[in-house]
PAGU-213693 format. One line per field, with one value per atom (N, C-alpha, C, CB): residue in one letter; x, y, z; residue number from 1; atom name. Coordinates in steps of 0.05 Angstrom, whole numbers, m for minus. Glycine has a CB too. Example, Ala and Ser with C-alpha at 12.3 -4.5 7.8 and 13.67 -1.06 7.14 Angstrom:
<pts>
code	c(A, A, A, A, S, S, S, S)
X	c(264, 246, 264, 226, 257, 273, 258, 282)
Y	c(m114, m90, m66, m89, m45, m21, 1, m12)
Z	c(156, 156, 156, 181, 142, 143, 157, 114)
pos	c(1, 1, 1, 1, 2, 2, 2, 2)
site	c(N, CA, C, CB, N, CA, C, CB)
</pts>
This chain:
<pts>
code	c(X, X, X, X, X, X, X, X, X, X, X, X, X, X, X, X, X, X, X, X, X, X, X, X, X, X, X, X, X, X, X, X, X, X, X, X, X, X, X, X, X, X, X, X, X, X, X, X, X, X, X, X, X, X, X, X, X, X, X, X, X, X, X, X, X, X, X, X, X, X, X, X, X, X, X, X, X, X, X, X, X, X, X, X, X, X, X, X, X, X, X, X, X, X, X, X, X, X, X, X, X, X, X, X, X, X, X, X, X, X, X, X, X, X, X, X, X, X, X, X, X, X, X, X, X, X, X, X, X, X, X, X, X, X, X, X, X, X, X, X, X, X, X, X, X, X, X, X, X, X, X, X, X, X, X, X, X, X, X, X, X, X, X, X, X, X, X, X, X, X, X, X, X, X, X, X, X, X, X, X, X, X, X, X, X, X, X, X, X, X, X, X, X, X, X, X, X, X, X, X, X, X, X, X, X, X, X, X, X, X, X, X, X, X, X, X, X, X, X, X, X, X, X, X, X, X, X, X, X, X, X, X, X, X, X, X, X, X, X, X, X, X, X, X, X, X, X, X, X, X, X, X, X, X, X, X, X, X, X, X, X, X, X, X, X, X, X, X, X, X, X, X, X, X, X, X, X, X, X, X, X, X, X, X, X, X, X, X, X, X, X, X, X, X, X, X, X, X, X, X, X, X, X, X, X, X, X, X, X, X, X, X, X, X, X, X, X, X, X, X, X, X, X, X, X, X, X, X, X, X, X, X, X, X, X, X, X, X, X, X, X, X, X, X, X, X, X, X, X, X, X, X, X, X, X, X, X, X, X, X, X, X, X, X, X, X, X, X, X, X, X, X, X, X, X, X, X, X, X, X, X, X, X, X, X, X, X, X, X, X, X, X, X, X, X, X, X, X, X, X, X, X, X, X, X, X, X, X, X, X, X, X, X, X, X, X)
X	c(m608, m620, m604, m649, m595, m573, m552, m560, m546, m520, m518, m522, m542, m557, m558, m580, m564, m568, m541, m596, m534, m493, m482, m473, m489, m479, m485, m463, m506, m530, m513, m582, m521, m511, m480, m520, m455, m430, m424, m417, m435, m442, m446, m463, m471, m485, m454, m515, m456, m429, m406, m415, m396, m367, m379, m364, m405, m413, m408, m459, m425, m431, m397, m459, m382, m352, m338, m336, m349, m331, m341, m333, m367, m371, m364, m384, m371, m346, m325, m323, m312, m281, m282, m264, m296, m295, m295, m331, m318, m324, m297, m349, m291, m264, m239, m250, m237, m209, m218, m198, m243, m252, m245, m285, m241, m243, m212, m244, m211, m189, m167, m201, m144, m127, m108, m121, m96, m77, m75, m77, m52, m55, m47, m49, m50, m51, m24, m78, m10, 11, 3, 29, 14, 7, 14, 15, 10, 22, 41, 9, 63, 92, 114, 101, 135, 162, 169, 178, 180, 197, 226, 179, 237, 261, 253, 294, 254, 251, 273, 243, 277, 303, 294, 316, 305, 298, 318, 316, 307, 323, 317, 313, 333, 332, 307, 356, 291, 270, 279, 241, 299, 305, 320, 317, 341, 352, 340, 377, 326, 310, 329, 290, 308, 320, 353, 295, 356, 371, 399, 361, 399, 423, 423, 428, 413, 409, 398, 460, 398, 385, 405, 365, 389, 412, 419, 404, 399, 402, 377, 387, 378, 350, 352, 342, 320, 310, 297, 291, 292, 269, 240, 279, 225, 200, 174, 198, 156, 133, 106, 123, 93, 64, 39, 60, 28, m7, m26, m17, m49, m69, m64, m82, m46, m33, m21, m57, m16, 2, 31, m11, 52, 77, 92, 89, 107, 109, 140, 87, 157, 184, 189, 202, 196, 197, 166, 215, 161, 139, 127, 141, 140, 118, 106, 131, 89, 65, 87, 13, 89, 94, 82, 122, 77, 48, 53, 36, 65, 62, 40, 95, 34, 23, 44, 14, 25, 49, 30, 56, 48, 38, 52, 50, 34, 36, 43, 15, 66, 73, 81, 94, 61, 65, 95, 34, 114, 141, 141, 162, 132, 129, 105, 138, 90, 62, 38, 69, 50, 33, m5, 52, 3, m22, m20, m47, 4, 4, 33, 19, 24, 40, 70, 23, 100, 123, 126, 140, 131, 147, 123, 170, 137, 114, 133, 90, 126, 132, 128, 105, 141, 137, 134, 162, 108, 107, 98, 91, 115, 106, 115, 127, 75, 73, 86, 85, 67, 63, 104, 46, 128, 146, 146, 171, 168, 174, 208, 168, 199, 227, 228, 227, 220, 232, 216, 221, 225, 225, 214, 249, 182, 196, 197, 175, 222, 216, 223, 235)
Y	c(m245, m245, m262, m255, m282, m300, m290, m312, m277, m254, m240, m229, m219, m203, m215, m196, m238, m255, m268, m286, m279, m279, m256, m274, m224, m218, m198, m219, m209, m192, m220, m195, m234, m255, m256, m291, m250, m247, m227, m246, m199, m173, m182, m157, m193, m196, m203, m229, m235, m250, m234, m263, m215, m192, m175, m164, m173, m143, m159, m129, m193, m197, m203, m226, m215, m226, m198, m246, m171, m147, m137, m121, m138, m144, m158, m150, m182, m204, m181, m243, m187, m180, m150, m178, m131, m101, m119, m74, m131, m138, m149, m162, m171, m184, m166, m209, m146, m126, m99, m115, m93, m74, m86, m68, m109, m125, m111, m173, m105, m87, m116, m56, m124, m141, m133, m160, m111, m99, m97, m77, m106, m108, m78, m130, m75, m59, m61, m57, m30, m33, m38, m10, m51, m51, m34, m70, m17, 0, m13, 10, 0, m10, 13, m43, 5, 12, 8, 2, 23, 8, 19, 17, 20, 41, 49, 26, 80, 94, 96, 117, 89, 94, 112, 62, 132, 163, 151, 200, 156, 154, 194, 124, 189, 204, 201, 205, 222, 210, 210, 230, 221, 212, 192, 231, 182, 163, 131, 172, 138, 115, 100, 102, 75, 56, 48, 22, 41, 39, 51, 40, 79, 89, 86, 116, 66, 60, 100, 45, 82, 104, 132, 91, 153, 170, 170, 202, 162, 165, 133, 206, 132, 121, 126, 94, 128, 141, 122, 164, 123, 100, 117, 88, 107, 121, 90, 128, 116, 98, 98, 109, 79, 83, 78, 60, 99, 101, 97, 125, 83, 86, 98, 104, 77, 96, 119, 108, 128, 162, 149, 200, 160, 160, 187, 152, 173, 189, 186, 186, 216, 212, 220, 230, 216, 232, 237, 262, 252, 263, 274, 278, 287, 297, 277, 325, 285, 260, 274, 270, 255, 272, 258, 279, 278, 281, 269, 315, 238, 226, 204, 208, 187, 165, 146, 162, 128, 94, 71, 76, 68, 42, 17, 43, 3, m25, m42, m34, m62, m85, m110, m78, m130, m154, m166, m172, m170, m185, m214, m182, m226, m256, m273, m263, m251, m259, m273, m288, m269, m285, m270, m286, m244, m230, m201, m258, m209, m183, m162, m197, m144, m119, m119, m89, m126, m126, m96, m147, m83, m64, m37, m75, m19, 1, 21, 25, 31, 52, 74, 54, 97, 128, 140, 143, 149, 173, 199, 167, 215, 245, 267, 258, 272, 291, 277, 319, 245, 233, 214, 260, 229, 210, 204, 217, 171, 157, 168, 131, 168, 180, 169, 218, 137, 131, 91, 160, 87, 58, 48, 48, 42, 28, 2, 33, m4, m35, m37, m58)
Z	c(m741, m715, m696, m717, m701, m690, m675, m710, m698, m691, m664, m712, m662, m649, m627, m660, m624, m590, m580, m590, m598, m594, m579, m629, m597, m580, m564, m586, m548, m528, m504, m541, m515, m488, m485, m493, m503, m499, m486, m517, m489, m478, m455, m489, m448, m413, m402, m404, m408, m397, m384, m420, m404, m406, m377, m446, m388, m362, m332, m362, m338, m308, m304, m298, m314, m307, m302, m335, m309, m299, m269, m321, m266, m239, m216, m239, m232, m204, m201, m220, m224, m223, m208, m258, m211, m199, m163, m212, m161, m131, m112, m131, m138, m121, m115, m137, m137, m135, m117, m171, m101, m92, m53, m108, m62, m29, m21, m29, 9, 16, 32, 40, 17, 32, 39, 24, 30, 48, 79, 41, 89, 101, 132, 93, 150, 158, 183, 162, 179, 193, 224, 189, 240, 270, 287, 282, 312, 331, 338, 352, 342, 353, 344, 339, 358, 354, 331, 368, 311, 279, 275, 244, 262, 250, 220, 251, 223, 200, 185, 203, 168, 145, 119, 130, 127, 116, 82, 143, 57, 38, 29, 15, 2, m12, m36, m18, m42, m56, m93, m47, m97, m127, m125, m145, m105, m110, m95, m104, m73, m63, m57, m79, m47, m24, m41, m18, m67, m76, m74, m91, m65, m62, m34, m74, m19, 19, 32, 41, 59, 68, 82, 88, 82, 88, 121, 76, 131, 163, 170, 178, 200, 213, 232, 214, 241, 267, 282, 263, 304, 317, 319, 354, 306, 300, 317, 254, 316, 327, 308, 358, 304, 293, 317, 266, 320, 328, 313, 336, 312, 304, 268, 327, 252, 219, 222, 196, 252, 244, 255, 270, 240, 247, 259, 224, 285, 303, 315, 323, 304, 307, 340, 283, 359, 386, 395, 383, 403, 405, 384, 421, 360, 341, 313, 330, 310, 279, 261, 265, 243, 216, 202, 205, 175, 161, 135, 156, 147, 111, 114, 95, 84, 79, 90, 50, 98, 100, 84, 145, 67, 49, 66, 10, 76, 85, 70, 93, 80, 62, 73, 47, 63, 74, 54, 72, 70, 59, 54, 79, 75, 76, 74, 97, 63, 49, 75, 21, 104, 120, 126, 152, 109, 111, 139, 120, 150, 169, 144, 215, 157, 146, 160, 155, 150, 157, 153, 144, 143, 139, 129, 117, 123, 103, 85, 127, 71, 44, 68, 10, 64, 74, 49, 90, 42, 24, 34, 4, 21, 25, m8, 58, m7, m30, m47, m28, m55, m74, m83, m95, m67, m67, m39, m80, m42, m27, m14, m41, 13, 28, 58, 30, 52, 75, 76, 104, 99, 100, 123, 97, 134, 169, 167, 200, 185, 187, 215, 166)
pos	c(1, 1, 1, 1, 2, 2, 2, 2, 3, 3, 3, 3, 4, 4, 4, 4, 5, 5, 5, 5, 6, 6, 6, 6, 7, 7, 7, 7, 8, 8, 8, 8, 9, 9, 9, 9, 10, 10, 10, 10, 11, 11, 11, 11, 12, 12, 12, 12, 13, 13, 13, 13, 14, 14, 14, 14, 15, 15, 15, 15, 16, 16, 16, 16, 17, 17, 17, 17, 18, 18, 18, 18, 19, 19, 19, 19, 20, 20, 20, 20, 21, 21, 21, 21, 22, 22, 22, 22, 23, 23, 23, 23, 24, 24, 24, 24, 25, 25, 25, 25, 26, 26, 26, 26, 27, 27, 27, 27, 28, 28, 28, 28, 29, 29, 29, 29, 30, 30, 30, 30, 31, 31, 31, 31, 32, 32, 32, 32, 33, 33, 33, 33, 34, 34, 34, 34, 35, 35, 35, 35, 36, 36, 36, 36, 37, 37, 37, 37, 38, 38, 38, 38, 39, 39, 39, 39, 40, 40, 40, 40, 41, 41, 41, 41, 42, 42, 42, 42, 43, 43, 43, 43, 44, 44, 44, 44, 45, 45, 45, 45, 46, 46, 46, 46, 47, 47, 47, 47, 48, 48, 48, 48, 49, 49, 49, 49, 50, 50, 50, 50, 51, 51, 51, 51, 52, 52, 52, 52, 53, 53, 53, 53, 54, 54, 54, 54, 55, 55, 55, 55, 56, 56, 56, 56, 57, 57, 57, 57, 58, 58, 58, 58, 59, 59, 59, 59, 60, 60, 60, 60, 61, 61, 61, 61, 62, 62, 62, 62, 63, 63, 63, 63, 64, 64, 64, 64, 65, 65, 65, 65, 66, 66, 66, 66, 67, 67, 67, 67, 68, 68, 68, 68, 69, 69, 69, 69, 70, 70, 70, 70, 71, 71, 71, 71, 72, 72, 72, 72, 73, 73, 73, 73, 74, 74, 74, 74, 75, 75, 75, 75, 76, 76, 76, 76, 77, 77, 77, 77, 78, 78, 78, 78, 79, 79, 79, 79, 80, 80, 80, 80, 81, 81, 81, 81, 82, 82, 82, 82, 83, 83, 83, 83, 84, 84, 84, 84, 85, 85, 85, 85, 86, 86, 86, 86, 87, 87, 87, 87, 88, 88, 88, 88, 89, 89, 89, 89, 90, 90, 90, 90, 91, 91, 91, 91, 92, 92, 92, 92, 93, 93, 93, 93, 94, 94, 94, 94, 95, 95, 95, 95, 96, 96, 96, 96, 97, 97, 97, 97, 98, 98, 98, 98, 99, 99, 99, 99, 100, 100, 100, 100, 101, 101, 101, 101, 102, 102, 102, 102, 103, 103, 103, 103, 104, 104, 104, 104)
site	c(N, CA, C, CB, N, CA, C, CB, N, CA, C, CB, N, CA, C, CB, N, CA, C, CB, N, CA, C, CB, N, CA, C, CB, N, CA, C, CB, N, CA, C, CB, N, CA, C, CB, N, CA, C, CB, N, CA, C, CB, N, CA, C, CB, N, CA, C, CB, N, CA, C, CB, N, CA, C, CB, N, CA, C, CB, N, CA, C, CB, N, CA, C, CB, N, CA, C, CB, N, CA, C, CB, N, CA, C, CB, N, CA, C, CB, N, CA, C, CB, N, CA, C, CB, N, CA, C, CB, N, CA, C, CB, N, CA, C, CB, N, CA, C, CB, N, CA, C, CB, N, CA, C, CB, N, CA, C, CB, N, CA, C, CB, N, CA, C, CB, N, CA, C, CB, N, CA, C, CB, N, CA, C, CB, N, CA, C, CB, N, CA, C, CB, N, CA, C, CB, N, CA, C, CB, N, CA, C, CB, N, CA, C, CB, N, CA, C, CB, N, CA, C, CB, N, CA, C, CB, N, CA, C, CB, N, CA, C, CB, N, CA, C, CB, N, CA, C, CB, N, CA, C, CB, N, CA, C, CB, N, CA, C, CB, N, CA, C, CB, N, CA, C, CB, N, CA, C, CB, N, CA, C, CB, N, CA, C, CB, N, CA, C, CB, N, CA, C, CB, N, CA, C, CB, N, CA, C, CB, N, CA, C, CB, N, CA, C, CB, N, CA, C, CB, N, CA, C, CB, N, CA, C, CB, N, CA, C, CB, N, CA, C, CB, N, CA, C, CB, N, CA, C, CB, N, CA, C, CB, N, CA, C, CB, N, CA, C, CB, N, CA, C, CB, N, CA, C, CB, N, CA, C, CB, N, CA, C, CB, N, CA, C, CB, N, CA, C, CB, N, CA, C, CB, N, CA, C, CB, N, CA, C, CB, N, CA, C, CB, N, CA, C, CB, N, CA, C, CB, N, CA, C, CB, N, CA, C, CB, N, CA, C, CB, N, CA, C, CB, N, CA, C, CB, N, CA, C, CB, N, CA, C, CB, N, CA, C, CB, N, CA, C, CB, N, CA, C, CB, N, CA, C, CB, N, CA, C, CB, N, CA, C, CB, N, CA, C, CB, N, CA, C, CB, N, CA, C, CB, N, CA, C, CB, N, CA, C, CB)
</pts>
């Protein structure tokens, strides 16, 4: 019976400590790119930033859309804080799940 309440209460413990933990890792800190001017550095998506970029453009972000000239184009931007101050330096360009480009 000992046993049994060992581990009814180790169980609880595990459940309530996965909670916290779900709550704290569910909190959104990313940080968010700002509207402004950036430069896009278009890579190649099998060889990436690594083989540098193939071109750059001066691109703009609105409201999360990235906007080459006048037209949106239709990727994700993963935000990235570089210098850890909590604002977003730069971002990832993904499109259709690869990465093909850079703003900073």
């Amino acid at each position: 019976m000992k046993n049994a309440i060992k581990a009814t209460v180790v169980a609880a413990g595990i459940a309530a400590a996965g909670l916290l933990g779900a709550g704290a890792a569910s909190a959104d800190t990313t940080p968010t790119l700002a509207d402004g001017n950036y430069t896009l550095d278009i890579v190649h998506p099998i060889g990436g930033a690594l083989a540098g970029p193939l071109t750059s453009v001066s691109a703009t972000v609105t409201d999360g859309r990235l906007y080459v000239g006048p037209a949106e184009v239709p990727v994700t931007l993963q935000p990235s804080d570089d210098d850890g101050d909590g604002v977003a330096d730069s971002a990832i360009v993904l499109f259709g799940g690869s990465t093909w480009g850079q703003l900073r």
